[in-house]
ZAMARGU-4260 file (C-alpha; in steps of 0.2 Angstrom, whole numbers, plus 5000, padded with zeros to 4 digits):
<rodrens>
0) 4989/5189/4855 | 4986/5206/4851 | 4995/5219/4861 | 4989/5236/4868 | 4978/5245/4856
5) 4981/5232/4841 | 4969/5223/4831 | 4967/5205/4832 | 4962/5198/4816 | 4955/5182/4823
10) 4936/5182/4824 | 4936/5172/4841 | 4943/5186/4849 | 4933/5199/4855 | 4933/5215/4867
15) 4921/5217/4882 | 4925/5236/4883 | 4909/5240/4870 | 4898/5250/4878 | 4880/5239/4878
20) 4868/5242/4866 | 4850/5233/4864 | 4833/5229/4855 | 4817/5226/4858 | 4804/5220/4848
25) 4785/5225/4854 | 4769/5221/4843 | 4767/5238/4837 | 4785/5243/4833 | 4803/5243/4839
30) 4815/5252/4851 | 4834/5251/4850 | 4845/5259/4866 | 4862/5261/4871 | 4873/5269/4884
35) 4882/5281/4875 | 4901/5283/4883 | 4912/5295/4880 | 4930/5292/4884 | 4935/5309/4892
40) 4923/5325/4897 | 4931/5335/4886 | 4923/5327/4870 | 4908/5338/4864 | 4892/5326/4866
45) 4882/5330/4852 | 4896/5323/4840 | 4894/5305/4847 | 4880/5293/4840 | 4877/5278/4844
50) 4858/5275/4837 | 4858/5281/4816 | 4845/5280/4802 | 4850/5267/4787 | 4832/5272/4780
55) 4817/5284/4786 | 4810/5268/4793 | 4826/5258/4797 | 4837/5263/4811 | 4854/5255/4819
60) 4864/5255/4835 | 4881/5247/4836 | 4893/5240/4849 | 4911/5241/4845 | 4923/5254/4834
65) 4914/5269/4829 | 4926/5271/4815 | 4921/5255/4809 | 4902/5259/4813 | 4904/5274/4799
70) 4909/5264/4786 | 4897/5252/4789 | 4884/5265/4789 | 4889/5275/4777 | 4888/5256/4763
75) 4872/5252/4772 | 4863/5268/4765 | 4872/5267/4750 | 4865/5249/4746 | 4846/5256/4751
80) 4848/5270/4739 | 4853/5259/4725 | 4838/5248/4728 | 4826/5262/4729 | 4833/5270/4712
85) 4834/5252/4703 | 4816/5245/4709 | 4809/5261/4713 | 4802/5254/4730 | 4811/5257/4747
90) 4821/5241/4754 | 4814/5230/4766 | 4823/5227/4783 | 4826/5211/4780 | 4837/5214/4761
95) 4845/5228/4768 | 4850/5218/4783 | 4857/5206/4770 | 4864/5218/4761 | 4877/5223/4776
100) 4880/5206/4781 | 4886/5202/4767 | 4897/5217/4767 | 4903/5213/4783 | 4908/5194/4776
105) 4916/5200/4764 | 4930/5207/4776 | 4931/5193/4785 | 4941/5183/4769 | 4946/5197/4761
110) 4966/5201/4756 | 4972/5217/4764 | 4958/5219/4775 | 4952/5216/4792 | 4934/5212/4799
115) 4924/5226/4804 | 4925/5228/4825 | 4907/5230/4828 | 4889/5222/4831 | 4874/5229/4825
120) 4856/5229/4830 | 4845/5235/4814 | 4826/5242/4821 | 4814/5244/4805 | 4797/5241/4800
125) 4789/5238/4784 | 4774/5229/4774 | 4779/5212/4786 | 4778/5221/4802 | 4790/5228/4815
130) 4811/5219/4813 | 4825/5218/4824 | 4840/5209/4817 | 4857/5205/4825 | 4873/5206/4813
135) 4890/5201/4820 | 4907/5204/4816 | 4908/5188/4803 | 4893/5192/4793 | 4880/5181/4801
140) 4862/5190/4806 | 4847/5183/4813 | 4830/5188/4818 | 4826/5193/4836 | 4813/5196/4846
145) 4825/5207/4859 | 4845/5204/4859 | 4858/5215/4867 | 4878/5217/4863 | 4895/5225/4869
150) 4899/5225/4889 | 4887/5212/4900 | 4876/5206/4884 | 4873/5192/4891 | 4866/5199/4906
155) 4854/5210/4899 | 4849/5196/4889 | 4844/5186/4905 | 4836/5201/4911 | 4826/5204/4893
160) 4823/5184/4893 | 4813/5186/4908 | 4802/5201/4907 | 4798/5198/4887 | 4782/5197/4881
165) 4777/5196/4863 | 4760/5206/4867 | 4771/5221/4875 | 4767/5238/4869 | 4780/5251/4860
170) 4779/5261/4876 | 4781/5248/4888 | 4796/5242/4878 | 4803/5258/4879 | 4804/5260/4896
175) 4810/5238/4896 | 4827/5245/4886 | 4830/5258/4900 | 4828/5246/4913 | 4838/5233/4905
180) 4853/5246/4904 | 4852/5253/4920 | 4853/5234/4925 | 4873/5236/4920 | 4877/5254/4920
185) 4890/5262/4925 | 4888/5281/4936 | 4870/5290/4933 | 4859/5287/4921 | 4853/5303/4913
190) 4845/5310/4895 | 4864/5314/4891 | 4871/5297/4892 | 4861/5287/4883 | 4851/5287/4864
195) 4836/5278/4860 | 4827/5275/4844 | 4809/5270/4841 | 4797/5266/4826 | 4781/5261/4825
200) 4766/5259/4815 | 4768/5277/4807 | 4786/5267/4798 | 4796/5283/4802 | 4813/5280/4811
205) 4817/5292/4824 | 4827/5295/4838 | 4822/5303/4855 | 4826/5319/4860 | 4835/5322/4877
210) 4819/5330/4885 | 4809/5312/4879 | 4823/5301/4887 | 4821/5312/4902 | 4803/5310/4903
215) 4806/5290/4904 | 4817/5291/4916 | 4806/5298/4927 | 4791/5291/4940 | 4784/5280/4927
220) 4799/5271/4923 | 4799/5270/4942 | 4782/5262/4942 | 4786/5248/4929 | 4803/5242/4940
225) 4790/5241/4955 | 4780/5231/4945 | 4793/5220/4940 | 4799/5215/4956 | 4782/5211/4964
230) 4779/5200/4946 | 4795/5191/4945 | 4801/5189/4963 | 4821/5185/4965 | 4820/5168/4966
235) 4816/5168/4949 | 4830/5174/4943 | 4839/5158/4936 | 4824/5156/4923 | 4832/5159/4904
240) 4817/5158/4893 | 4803/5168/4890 | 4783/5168/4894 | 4781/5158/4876 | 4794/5144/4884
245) 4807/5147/4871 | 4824/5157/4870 | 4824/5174/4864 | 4833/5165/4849 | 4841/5149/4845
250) 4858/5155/4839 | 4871/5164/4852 | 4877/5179/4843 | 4895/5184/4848 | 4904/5200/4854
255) 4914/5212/4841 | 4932/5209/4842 | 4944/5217/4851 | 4956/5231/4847 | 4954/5249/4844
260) 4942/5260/4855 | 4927/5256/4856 | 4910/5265/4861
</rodrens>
């Protein structure tokens, strides 16, 4: 076992401390949210991220070690610029996606080295649509139609499972995500705490400001909760699969690993 503030290099073991993160997949584009959870008050907010561009029409949110989350980040773009300069044609989401997978296997055999302590959700949209991936600590990614990772995933994915709908707008998505983290949030919600990112058919990656998030969070994010509740009334709260019948995806995506501070 790995002691206090050691890194297991088993990829069974995992950390429930990552604050949640999560994607949602609408018809005319896709939002990414997290909570964004500083250790101590003393930490200036501005220098944490939690939601990043790979590309101007690809964006990521992570659940683990931000350390980690840098590095992963930082060979992400890399791979997208040498695409772009080689084939003169920006990556899709779905090769990029490939891309950091399989940097992310790589660790996982390599000598000297450790797996990366994160999950990543990767938000694009290209010449096939809007995309949300899922990539996990080992290297395996799938498609999603709305996923959520770190602290009480699966959860929000219960609570995503139930109100999805493959016809739902961008806006409505948006204010879906901050529903889905206030289900599990810890303290106050506020435009400080948490980080959003949206794109839509324009194919331009961007994040909200704090005066946008704090426009959400106000009476229409209200309304939409009301409307839930009188849609899906409580005793339907042990249904796990969505208005198309059918999980949000087949494969169970685990946690990152444990060890080290994650955010």
């Amino acid at each position: 076992m790995a002691g206090e503030g050691e890194y297991s290099f088993s990829l069974t073991t995992f950390s429930p401390q990552g604050a949640p993160a999560l994607g949602i997949k609408a018809k005319n584009g896709v939002v990414i949210a997290a909570e964004k959870k500083l250790s101590t008050p003393l930490i200036e907010e501005s220098s944490v991220r939690k939601v990043e561009h790979f590309t101007p029409n690809i964006g990521c949110v992570c659940a683990g070690m931000p350390a980690d989350y840098r590095v992963v980040m930082k060979k992400g773009r890399k791979e997208a610029a040498a695409y772009n300069l080689f084939y003169k044609t920006p990556i899709s989401v779905s090769q990029l996606v490939q891309d950091v997978a399989a940097v992310m296997q790589e660790y996982t055999q390599s000598g000297g080295v450790r797996p990366f302590g994160l999950s990543l959700l990767v938000a694009g949209y290209d010449e096939y649509g809007p995309q949300l991936y899922q990539v996990d600590p080992s290297g395996a990614y799938f498609g999603w139609k709305a996923s959520a990772i770190g602290r009480d995933m699966q959860n929000a994915k219960t609570f995503l499972e139930k109100r999805y709908n493959p016809d739902i707008e961008l806006e409505d998505a948006i204010h879906t995500a901050i529903l889905t983290l206030k289900e599990g949030f810890e303290g106050a919600m506020n435009e400080h705490n948490i980080e959003i990112g949206v794109v839509g058919e324009d194919r331009k990656f961007r994040i909200l400001t704090p005066a946008e998030i704090k426009d959400y969070l106000g009476p229409a994010c209200a309304n939409l909760q009301l409307i839930f509740k009188a849609i899906l009334p409580k005793h339907q709260c042990d249904q796990t699969r969505t208005a198309e019948g059918m999980p949000l995806s087949r494969h169970a995506i685990a946690p990152p690993p444990a060890g080290g501070r994650s955010f």
